[in-house]
Every structure is written in C-alpha cells, then in structure tokens.
C-alpha positions in Angstrom: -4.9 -21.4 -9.0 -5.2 -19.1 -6.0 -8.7 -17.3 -6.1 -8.3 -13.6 -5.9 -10.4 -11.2 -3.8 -10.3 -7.2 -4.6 -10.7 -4.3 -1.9 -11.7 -0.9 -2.8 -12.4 2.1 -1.0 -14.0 5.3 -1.8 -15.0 8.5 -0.5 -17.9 8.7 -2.7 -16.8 11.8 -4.9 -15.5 9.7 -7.9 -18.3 7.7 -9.3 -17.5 7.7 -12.5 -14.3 6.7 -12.5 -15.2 3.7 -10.0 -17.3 2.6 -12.5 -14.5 2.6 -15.0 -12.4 0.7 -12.4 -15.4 -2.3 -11.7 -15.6 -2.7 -15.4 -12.1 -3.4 -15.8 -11.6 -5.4 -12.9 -15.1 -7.2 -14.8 -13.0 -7.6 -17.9 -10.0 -9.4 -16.3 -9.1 -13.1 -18.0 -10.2 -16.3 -15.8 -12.5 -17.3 -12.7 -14.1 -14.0 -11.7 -12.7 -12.4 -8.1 -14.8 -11.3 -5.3 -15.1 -7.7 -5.4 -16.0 -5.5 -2.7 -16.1 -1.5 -2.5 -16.3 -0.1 0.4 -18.0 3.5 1.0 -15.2 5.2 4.1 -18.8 6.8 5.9 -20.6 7.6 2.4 -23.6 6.5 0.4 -22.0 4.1 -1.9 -23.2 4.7 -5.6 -24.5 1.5 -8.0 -22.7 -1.0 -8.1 -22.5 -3.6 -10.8 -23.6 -6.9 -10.6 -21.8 -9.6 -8.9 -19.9 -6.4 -6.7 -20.2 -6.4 -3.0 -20.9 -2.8 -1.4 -20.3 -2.0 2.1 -21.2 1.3 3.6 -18.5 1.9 6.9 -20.5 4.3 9.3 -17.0 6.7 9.8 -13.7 7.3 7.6 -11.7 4.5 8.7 -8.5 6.0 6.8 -6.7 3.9 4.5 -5.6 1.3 6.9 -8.3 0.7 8.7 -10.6 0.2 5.4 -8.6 -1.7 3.8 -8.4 -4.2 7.1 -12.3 -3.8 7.0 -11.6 -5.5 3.3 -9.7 -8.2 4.2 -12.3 -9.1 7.2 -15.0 -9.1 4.8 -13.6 -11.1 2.3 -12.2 -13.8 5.2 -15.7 -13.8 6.1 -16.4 -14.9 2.7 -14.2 -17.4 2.4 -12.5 -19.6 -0.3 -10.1 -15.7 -1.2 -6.2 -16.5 -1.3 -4.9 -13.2 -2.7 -6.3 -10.3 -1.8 -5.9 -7.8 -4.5 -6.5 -3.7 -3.4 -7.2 -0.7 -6.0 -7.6 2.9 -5.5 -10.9 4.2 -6.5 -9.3 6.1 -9.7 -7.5 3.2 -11.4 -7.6 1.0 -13.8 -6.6 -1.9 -15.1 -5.8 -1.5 -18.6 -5.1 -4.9 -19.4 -7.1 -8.1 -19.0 -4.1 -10.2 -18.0 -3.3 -8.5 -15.2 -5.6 -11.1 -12.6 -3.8 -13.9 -14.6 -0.6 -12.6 -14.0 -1.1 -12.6 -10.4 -2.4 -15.6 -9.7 0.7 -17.1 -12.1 3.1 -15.6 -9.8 1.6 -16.5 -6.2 1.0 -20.1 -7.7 4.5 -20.5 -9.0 6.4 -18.9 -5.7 5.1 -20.2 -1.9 7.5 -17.5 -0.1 6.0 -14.4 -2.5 4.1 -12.8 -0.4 3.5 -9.1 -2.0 3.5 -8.2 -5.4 3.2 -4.2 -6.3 2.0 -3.1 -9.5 3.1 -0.7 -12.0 1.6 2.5 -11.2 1.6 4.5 -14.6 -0.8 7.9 -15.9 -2.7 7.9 -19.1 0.3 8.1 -21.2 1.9 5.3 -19.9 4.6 7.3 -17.7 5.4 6.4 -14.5 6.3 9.0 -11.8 9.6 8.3 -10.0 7.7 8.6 -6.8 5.6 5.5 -7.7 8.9 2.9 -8.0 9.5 1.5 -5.0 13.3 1.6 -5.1 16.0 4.2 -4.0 16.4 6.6 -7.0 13.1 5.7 -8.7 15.3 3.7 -11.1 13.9 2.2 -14.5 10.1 1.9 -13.9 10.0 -1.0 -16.7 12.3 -3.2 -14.7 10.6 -5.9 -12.2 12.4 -7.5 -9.2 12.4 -7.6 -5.6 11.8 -4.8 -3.5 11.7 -4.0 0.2 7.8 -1.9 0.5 5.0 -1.5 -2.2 2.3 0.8 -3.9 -1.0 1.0 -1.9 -2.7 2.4 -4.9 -2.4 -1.4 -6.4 -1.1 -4.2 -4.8 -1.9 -8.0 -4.3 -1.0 -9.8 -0.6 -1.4 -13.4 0.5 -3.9 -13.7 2.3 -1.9 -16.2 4.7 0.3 -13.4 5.2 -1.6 -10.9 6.4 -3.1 -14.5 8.8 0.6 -13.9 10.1 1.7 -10.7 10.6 -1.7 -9.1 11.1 -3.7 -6.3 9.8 -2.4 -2.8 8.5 -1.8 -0.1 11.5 -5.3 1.8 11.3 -3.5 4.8 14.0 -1.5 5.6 10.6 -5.0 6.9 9.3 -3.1 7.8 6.3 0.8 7.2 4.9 3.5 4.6 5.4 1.1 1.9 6.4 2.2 -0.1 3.4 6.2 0.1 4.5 4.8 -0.9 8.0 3.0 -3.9 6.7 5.9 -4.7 4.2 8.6 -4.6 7.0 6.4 -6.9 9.1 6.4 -9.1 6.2 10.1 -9.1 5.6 10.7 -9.6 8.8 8.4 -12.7 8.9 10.0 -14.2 5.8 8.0 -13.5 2.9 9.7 -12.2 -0.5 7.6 -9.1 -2.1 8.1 -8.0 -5.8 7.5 -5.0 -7.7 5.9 -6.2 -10.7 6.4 -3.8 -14.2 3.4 -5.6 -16.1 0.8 -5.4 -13.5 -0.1 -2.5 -14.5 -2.7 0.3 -12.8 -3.5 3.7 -14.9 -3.9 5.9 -12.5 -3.9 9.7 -13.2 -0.7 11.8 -12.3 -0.8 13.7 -8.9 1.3 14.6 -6.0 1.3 13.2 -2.6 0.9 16.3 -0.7 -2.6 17.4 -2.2 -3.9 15.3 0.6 -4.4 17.7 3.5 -2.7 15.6 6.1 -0.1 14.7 4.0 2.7 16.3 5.7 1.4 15.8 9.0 0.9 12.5 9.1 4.2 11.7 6.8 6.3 13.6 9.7 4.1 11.5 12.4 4.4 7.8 10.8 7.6 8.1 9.8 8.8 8.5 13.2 6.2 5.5 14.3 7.6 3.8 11.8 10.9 3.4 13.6 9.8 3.7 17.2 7.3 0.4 15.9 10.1 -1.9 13.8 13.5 -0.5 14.1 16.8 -1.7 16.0 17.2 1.1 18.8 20.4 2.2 17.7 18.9 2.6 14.2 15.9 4.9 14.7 18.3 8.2 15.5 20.0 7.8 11.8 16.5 6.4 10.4 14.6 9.9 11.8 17.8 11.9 11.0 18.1 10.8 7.5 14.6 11.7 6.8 14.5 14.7 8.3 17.2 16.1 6.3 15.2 14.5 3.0 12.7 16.6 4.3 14.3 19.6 4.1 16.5 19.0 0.7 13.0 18.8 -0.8 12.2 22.4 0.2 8.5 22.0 1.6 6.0 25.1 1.3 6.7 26.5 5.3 2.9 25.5 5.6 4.2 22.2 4.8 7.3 22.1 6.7 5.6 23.4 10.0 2.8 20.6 9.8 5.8 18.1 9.1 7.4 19.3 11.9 4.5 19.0 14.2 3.7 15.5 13.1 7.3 14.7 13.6 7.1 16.0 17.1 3.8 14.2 18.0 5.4 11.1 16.5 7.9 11.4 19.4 5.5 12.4 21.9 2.7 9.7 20.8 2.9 6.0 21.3 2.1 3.7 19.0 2.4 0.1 20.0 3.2 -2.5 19.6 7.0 -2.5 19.3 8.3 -5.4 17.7 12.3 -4.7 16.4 13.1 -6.2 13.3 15.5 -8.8 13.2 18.9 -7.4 12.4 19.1 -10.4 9.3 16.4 -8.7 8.4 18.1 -5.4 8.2 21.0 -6.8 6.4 18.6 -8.6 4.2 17.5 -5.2 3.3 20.3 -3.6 2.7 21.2 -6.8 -0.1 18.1 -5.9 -1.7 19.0 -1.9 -1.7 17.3 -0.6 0.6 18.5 -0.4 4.2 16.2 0.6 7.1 17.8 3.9 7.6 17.2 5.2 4.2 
C-alpha cells in the first residue's frame, strides 16, 4: 500500500487547534505517515512524538511551504502520497488514511484526490465543492481542481509536473497545479468521505485575498491557457467579480491585482493542450469558466 506523508503549515497563532489536528492525524487506521509541520517564519509550538517540526526563516506563502513539504519529505524518503492539512482541521474519522491509500493503490492514473471540506455541523459551504454550482457536496467524482485546505497528491506527480507556483504567495495555486496535472494526464477526484472539519469562514478575511485573487487569476491564464482563450477566461471572471458585489475596498484591490497580473510576468508559459481543454469541458468545467 502506498505510504503516506502529511504537510502542514502554520503561522504559529493556532496551537491548540494544531494539537487537535496531530492527534487526529495520530489516530488514523494503519502504518503511521510521516508528519511534518512546518512553522511559515515562527517558533513552532510542541510537537508530539513521532511529528517532524521545521521552522522556515520567512513566510513562504502557501505555495512555497507547502513545496518546502514535499522537499522534506523526498528527503526522507520511502513517502508515495503526500497528504496536506490546514492548521485548523481535523480529521474526524480514523479511516480517512485508509481511504486514501485504497484509492491511489486501486487507480495508477489518480493522481489528486480532494477531500470533503465540512464545519462542525457537518455542512459544507458551496464554495468548498470543487464543481460549477457547488452541486451536492455528498456526491464524489471527478473534478477538474481541488481543496488546498485537505488534499492528497502523488508524489510521482508532482516528480512530473513540478512544484506549486510560490509567486502565487497565496490563491489559485491549487487550480495551477491541477491544470498542470490534467494536462500531464493524471485523473483527480473529489472525494465526499475524506472528510476534513474545518470551521466555517470566508475567503476574503485574508488581507490579500482580493488582491491576489485579481493577480493569479490573470497568471493563471497568461501561465496555461490557449491564447485565444485567456480574453474570455479574464472576461468571464471579471464579470463574476462584479455579480458578487465586492466591498469597493475589495473591488479596488481586485482591480489592482488584476492590473498587475497584466503588467507582471510570471513564467513559465506552458499552454494547455486543447484535448485538455475539451477534456475539461466533458468533465464540466471548461477553462473559461
């Protein structure tokens, strides 16, 4: 059975519900993983036994600690899956590491699997299912991008395509890494009973939220897209944008990450594959929406 190796990050400020989250990930059925939390330029509190702490000298953002992870754990060795949870989950089952290594075992082209992301009452916001509409959170399948806050990736995959973009800092890494992936072949699920509690909160109480969402979406497209496809791509989400009536704070920031998005490079471009687009769209989701 593949062996399974978790990454998580923390700012430092939610000790004890890291705590909470190790003992779950402790309680999980089977071979134990490799475990290690990494401190984004804090003091990292005790850790429990048989948990790995590293303490990054600076923020990394999101996708930069998380490829700080992954190194770690290559250097390691012997990890196939590499499992990542936000600092404020938890695993309220103990079947969930089973589950996981089931599924990777039984299917060579899976490469992704994204978990149920659900709040203490079992709810799941419609913003945490990874399909147009939010449609029935209970329902698993395939999907074309995936929940950072829990997720499990092959380990060969991210060999292959390479590490999450780290000038994203913050926001749409994970549809950057999944349309690598999709492009490269590999099959990613949302999974309904992998489950990670994770209290309910909205995306834009991060500070750079609407920055960097206006910013990343447009690298997003400049990065992956068909040219022809980036105009209706940026258009379409632009008008999003505005149907979901941002606070102006908000809209202004979004427009200025928007703007620098344009004015900014961020290579490499690599265009996806238009089967790869229509492959997409089969699935539900084409690269313009």
């Amino acid at each position: 059975m593949p062996k399974i190796g978790v990454v998580v990050l923390t700012m430092g400020d939610r000790p004890a519900e890291l705590g909470a989250l190790l003992a779950s990930v402790g309680a999980q059925e089977g071979d134990p993983a490799t475990v290690v939390v990494l401190g984004q330029g804090v003091k990292l509190p005790p850790l429990p036994d048989g948990v790995d702490g590293v303490e990054l000298p600076r923020n990394l953002g999101i996708p930069g600690g998380r490829n700080a992870g992954v190194a770690w754990l290559r250097e390691r060795g012997g990890v196939d899956v590499v499992v990542v949870l936000d600092d404020d989950g938890l695993l309220p089952r103990t079947d969930t590491f089973r589950l996981v290594r089931e599924v990777f075992a039984s299917r060579p082209r899976l490469g992704i699997a994204g978990f149920r992301i659900a709040d203490e009452t079992g709810a799941s916001q419609r913003r945490h299912v990874p399909r147009l509409g939010g449609k029935n959170p209970m329902v698993s399948g395939p999907v074309t991008t995936f929940l950072g806050g829990g997720h499990a990736i092959r380990m060969t995959v991210i060999d292959q395509v390479g590490d999450f973009p780290t000038q994203f800092f913050y926001a749409h890494e994970e549809t950057d890494f999944a349309w690598r992936a999709l492009d490269a072949g590999w099959e990613i699920d949302y999974r309904a009973d992998m489950v990670l509690q994770h209290p309910r909160t909205e995306a834009s109480r991060h500070a750079v939220y609407y920055r960097n969402t206006g910013r990343n979406r447009v690298w997003l497209a400049k990065r992956h897209l068909p040219a022809v496809l980036i105009p209706v791509y940026l258009a379409t989400w632009a008008a999003y944008t505005l149907a979901q009536r941002p606070p102006p704070s908000g809209l202004a920031a979004w427009w200025a990450g928007f703007f620098e998005g344009v004015r900014v490079p961020c290579p490499p471009r690599r265009p996806m594959r238009w089967r790869t687009v229509w492959r997409m769209t089969q699935l539900g989701r084409p690269p313009v929406i």
